[in-house]
C-alpha positions in Angstrom: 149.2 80.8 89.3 146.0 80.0 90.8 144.5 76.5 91.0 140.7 75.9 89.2 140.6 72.4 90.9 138.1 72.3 93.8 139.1 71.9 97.4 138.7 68.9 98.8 135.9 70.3 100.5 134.0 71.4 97.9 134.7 68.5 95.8 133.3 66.5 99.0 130.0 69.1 99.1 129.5 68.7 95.3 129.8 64.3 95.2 127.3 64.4 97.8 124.6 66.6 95.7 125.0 64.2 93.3 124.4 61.6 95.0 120.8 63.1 96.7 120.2 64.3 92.7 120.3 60.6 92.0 118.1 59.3 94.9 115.8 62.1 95.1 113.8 64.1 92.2 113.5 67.4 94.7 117.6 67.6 94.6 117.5 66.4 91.1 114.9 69.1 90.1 117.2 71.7 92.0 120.7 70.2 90.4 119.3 70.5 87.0 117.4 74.0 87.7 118.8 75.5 90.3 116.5 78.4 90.2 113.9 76.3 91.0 111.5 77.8 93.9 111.2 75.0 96.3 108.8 75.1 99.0 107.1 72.7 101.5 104.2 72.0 98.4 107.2 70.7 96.3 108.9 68.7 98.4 105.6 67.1 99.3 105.0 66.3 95.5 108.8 65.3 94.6 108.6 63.1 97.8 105.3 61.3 96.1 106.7 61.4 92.6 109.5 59.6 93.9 107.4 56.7 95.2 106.4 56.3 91.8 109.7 55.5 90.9 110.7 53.2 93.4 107.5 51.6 92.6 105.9 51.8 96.1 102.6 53.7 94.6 101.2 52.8 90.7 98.2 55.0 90.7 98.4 59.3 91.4 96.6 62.2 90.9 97.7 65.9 91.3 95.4 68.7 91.5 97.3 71.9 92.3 96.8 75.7 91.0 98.3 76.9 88.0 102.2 78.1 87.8 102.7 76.5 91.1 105.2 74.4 89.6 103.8 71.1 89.5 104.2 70.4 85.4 107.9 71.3 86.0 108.2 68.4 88.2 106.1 66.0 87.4 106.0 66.4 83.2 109.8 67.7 82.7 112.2 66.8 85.8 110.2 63.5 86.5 110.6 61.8 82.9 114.4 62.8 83.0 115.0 61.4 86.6 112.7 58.2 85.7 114.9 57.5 82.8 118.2 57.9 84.8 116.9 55.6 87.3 114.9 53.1 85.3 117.0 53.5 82.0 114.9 50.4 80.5 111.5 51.5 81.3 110.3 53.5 78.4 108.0 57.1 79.3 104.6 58.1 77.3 103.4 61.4 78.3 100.4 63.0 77.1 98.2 66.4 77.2 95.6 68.0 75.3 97.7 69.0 72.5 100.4 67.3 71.1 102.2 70.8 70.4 102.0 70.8 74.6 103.3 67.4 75.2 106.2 68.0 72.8 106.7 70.9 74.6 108.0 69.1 77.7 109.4 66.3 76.0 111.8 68.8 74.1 112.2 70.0 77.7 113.2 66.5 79.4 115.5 65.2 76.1 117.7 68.7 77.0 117.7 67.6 80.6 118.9 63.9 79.4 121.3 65.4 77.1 122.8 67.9 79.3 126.4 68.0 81.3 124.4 67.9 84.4 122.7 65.2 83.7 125.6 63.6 82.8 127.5 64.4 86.6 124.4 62.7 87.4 123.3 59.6 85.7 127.1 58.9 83.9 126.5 56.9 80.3 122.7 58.0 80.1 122.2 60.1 77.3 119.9 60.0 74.1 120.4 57.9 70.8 122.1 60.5 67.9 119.4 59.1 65.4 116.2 59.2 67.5 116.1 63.2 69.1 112.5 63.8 67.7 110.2 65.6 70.1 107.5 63.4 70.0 109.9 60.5 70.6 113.2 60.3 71.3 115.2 57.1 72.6 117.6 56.7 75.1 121.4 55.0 73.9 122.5 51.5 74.9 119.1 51.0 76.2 115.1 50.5 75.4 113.9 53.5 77.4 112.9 56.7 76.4 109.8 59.5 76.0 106.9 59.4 73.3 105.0 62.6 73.8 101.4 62.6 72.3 98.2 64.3 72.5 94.7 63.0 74.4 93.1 60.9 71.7 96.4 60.5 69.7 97.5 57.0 68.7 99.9 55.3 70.7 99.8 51.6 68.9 102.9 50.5 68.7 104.2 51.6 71.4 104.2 50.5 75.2 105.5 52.3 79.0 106.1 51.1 82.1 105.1 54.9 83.0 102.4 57.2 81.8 101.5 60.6 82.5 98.6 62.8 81.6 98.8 66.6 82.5 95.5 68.3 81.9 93.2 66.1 78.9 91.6 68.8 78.7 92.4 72.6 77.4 89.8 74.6 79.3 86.1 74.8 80.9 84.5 74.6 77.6 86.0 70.9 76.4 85.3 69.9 80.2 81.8 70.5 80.3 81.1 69.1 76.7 79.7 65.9 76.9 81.1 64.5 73.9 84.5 65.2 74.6 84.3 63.9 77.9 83.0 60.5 76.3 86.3 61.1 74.0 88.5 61.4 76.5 87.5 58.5 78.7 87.3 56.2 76.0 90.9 57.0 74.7 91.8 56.5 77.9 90.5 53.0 78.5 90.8 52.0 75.0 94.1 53.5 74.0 96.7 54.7 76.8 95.5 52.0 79.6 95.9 49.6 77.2 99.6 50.4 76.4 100.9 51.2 80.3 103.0 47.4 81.0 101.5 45.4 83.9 103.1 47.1 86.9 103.7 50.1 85.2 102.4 53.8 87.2 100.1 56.0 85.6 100.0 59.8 87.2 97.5 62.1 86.1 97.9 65.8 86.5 94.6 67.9 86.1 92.1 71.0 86.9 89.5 69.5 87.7 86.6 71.1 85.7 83.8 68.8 85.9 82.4 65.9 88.8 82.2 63.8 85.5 86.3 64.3 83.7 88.4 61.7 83.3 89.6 62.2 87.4 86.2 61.8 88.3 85.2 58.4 86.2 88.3 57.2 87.4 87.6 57.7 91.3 84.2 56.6 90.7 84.8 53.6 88.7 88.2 52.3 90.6 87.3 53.5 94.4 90.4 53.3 96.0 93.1 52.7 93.7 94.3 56.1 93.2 96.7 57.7 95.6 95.1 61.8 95.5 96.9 65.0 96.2 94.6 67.1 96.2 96.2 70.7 97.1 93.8 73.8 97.2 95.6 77.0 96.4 94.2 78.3 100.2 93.7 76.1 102.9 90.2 74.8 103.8 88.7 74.0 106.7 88.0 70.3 107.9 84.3 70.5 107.3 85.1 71.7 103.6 87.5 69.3 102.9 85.1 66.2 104.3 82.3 67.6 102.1 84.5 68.1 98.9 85.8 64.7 99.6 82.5 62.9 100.0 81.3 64.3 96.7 85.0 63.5 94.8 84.7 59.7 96.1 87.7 60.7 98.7 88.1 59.4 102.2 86.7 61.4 104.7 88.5 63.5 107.5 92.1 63.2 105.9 93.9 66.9 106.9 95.3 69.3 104.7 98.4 67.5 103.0 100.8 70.2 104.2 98.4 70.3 107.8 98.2 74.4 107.0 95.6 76.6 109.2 92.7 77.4 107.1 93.2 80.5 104.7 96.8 79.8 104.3 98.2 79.8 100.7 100.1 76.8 99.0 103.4 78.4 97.9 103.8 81.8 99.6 106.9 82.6 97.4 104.8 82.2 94.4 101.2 83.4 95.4 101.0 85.6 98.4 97.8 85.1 100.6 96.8 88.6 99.1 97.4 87.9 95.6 95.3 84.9 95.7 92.5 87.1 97.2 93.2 89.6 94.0 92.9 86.1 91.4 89.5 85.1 93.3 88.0 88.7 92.4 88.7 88.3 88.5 88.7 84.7 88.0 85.4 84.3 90.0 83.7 81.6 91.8 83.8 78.8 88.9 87.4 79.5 87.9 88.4 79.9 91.5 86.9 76.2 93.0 88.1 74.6 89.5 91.3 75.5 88.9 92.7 76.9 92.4 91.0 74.7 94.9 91.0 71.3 93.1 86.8 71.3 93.6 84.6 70.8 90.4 81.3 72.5 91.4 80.6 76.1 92.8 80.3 76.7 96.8 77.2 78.3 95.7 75.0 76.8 92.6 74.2 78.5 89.6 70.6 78.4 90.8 70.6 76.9 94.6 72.6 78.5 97.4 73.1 77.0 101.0 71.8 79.8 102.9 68.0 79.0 101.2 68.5 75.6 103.3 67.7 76.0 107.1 67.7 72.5 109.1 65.2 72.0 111.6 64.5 69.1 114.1 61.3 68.3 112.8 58.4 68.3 110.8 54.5 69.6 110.8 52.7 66.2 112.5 49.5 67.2 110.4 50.4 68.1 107.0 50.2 66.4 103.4 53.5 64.3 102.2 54.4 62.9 99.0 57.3 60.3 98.4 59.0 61.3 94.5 61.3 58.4 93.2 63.3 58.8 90.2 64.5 55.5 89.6 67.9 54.2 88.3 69.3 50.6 88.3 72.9 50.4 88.2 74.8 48.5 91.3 77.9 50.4 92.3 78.3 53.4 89.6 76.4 55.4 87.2 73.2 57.0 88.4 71.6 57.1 91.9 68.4 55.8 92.3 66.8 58.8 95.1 63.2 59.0 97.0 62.6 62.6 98.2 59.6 62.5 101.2 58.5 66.0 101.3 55.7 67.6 103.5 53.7 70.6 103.1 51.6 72.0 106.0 49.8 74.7 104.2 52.8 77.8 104.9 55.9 75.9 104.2 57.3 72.9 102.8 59.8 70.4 104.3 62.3 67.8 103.4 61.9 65.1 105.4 64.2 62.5 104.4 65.8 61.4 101.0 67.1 57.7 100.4 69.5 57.1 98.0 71.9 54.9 96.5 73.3 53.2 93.4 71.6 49.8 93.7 70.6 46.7 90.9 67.2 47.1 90.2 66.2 44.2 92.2 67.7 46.0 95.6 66.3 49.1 94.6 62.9 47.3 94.9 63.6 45.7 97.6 64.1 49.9 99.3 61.5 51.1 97.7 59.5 49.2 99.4 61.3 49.4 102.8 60.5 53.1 102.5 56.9 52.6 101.8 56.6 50.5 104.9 58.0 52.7 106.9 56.3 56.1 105.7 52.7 54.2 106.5 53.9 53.4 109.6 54.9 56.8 110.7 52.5 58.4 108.5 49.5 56.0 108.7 49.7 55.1 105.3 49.0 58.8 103.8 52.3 59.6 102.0 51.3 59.3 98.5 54.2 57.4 96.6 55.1 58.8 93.3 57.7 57.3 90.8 58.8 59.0 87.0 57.8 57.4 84.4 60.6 57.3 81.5 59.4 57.6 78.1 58.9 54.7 76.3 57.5 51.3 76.4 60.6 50.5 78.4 59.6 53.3 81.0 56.0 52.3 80.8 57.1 49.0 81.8 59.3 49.7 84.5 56.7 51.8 86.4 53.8 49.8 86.0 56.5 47.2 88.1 57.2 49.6 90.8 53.6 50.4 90.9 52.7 46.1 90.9 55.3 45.6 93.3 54.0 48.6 96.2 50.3 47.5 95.9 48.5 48.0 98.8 49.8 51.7 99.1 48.8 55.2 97.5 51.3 54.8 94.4 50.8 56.3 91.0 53.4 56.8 87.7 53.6 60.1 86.5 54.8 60.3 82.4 57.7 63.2 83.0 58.0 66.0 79.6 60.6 68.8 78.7 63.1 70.2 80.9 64.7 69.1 84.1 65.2 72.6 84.7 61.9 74.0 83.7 60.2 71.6 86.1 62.3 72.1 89.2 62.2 75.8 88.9 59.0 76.0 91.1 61.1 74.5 94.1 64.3 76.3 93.3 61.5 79.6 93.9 60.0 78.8 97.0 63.9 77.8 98.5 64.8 81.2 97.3 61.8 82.6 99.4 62.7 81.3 102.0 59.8 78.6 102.5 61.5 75.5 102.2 63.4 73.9 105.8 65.4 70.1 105.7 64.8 67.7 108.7 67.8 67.2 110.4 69.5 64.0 108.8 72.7 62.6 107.5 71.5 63.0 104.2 71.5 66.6 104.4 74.8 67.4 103.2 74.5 65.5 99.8 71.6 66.4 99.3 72.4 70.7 99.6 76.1 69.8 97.5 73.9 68.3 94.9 71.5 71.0 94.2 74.0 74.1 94.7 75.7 71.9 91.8 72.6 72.3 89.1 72.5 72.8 86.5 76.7 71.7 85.5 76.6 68.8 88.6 77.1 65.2 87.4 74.0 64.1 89.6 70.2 65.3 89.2 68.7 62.5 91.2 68.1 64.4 94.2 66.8 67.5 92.8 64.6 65.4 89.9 62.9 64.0 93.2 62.5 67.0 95.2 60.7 68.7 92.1 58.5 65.8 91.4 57.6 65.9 95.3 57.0 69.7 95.3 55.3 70.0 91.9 52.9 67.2 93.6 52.3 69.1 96.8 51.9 72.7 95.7 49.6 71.7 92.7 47.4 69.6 94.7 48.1 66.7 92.6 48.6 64.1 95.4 46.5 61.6 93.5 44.7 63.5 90.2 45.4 63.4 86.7 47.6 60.7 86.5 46.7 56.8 86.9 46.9 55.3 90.5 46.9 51.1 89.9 47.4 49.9 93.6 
């Protein structure tokens, strides 16, 4: 009769994937699921996800392509392997929908409950009386999984680990205002509040908009989170700098898996050719948001880089206005940008933009820098514009700009109606080809903001240039609006 016990070798070959499945979540994943796909990508995000666990990193975001599998870990294996690991540590994971979060809670519990799992993590399963899919409970211990949706309530209840795997559903909730405000405010209010100090937080996402809830968080907590950003095709290293400088990331870190550019992310799943085929139908907006991690168009809805030659210089003899449109907030919220733009009769120039998120008492302080040092190139002919807000508050604040750069050509100018309606002149004359930039390092903010109108987070820049241009082309240097210097 034939023996079913193993050989002593393959009883040695199977103790030892059980002992990576408990140290590791990539041979965990592929213990549990063995027909899991795994490719360089994966191991790359397992190896991350499992510095979450031994607590080396408390802070990570993951932007990868659609059904590349990075859910499967991070939502469904990662939970199940947490709990083994850190059976005290209770889970919350959240998404959009509640249906979707219980989803891949249901998913986890059968991964806790199953004989695998059980080869794995002996004595770890869940507690008979507490199996529900929005929160089950593991036995003998305090951990366990409470699966909610984004804006859900979660009083009660506290984690050591949370996850968030896409807040929102789709392009429409990302670009609404409102819900954005939802979403950021649940997050600070609600699920910050319950993650226990120490605990991680990992927050999976397309990233739809410069202003969702990855953005805010980058903006407001500058180099806190650890970022995997993984496009779907390789960029170049002049792409990735610019798409980094705009997302708050640092600057001239490599493609994670150091691919050539135009390479895909997980050849077994998406061929280079295939991706190609999804760029055609999902388009350019689709294509930078969900496949390449990037929230605005290459190319704007209205601007495109091409309408944006650089030259070395400017038209000595020509007329030059200074537009400001004014914030004051110190290290977030809205730039505070002065557009100097020249006109010498055939074509218009942008000289040089300064900008910055600055108290309103620094931003004076520039302001005034820049006047000083347009009169002295410029012998004091640059006419200095700033908007005027409406309001007595806006009244206010210009007639301070306007005391404070005495002794220069400055006059407030009361703004009306659209952003868009009043930049459209410029966006023409780019499209005709009669606007150049002067060589600076501001150039490449400046042409990512304005190929991101009309959906980009920031106007600053193009409110400016408008204001300049308007200014110039309708001889309005000094006319029709107050001067009080």
């Amino acid at each position: 009769m034939m023996s079913l016990r193993p050989s002593p070798a393959e009883a040695a070959r199977e103790l030892l994937r059980r002992r990576q499945a408990r140290r590791q979540l990539e041979h965990f994943t592929t213990y549990t699921y063995p027909r899991y796909q795994v490719e360089p990508v994966h191991r790359l995000v397992a190896a991350t996800l499992d510095r979450i666990v031994a607590g080396q990193i408390d802070r990570l975001m993951i932007s990868a392509p659609p059904q590349h599998g990075k859910s499967e870990l991070a939502s469904v294996r990662l939970p199940a392997f947490w709990l083994g690991r850190r059976p005290d540590d209770p889970v919350i994971l959240a998404s959009y929908g509640a249906s979707l979060a219980e989803s891949k809670s249901r998913q986890a519990r059968e991964i806790v409950e199953s004989a695998d799992y059980a080869a794995i993590f002996a004595g770890t399963t869940t507690r008979a009386d507490s199996r529900a899919v929005n929160q089950w409970q593991l036995a003998r211990s305090r951990g366990g999984m409470l699966a909610v949706g984004v804006g859900g309530p979660i009083t009660g209840h506290g984690a050591r680990l949370g996850i968030i795997d896409d807040p929102f559903e789709n392009w429409e909730q990302a670009h609404s205002q409102t819900i954005r405000d939802k979403v950021w405010d649940w997050y600070r209010t609600t699920f910050r509040t319950r993650i226990w100090e120490g605990g991680a937080i990992i927050l999976i996402m397309t990233r739809w908009h410069e202003d969702d809830l990855a953005g805010r968080l980058l903006a407001a907590n500058k180099g806190e989170w650890t970022v995997l950003r993984l496009p779907a095709v390789a960029e170049t290293q002049e792409v990735r700098d610019r798409k980094a400088r705009k997302m708050n990331l640092p600057i001239g870190e490599a493609d994670p898996l150091e691919r050539e550019p135009g390479e895909p992310l997980s050849p077994q799943r998406y061929s280079a050719e295939e991706l190609a085929r999804l760029q055609a139908d999902v388009g350019s907006l689709g294509w930078e948001a969900e496949y390449q991690g990037s929230p605005t168009l290459p190319e704007g809805n209205r601007f495109k880089r091409a309408w944006f030659p650089i030259v070395e210089a400017s038209p000595a003899r020509a007329r030059r206005v200074r537009y400001w449109d004014k914030a004051a907030t110190a290290d977030g919220g809205a730039y505070t940008a002065g557009v100097l733009m020249a006109w010498d009769g055939e074509l218009f120039y942008v000289d040089d933009v300064v900008r910055g998120q600055w108290s309103s008492g620094e931003r004076n302080t520039v302001m005034k820098q820049a006047a000083d040092m347009d009169a002295q190139a410029y012998q004091n002919t640059v006419h200095v514009w700033v908007e005027q807000e409406p309001g007595s508050g806006g009244k206010e604040s210009a007639e301070a700009t306007i005391h404070q750069l005495a002794g220069f050509p400055v006059f407030a100018e009361p703004v009306t109606g659209s952003k868009d309606v009043r930049l459209e002149p410029f966006a023409a004359q780019c499209e005709a080809g009669n606007v150049r930039l002067v060589r600076g390092s501001w150039n490449a903010d400046y042409v990512e903001e304005l190929c991101a109108v009309p959906s980009g987070k920031y106007r600053d820049q193009s409110d400016a240039s408008g204001g300049a241009f308007n200014k110039l082309s309708l001889g309005q240097q000094g006319s029709r609006t107050r001067r009080t210097a």
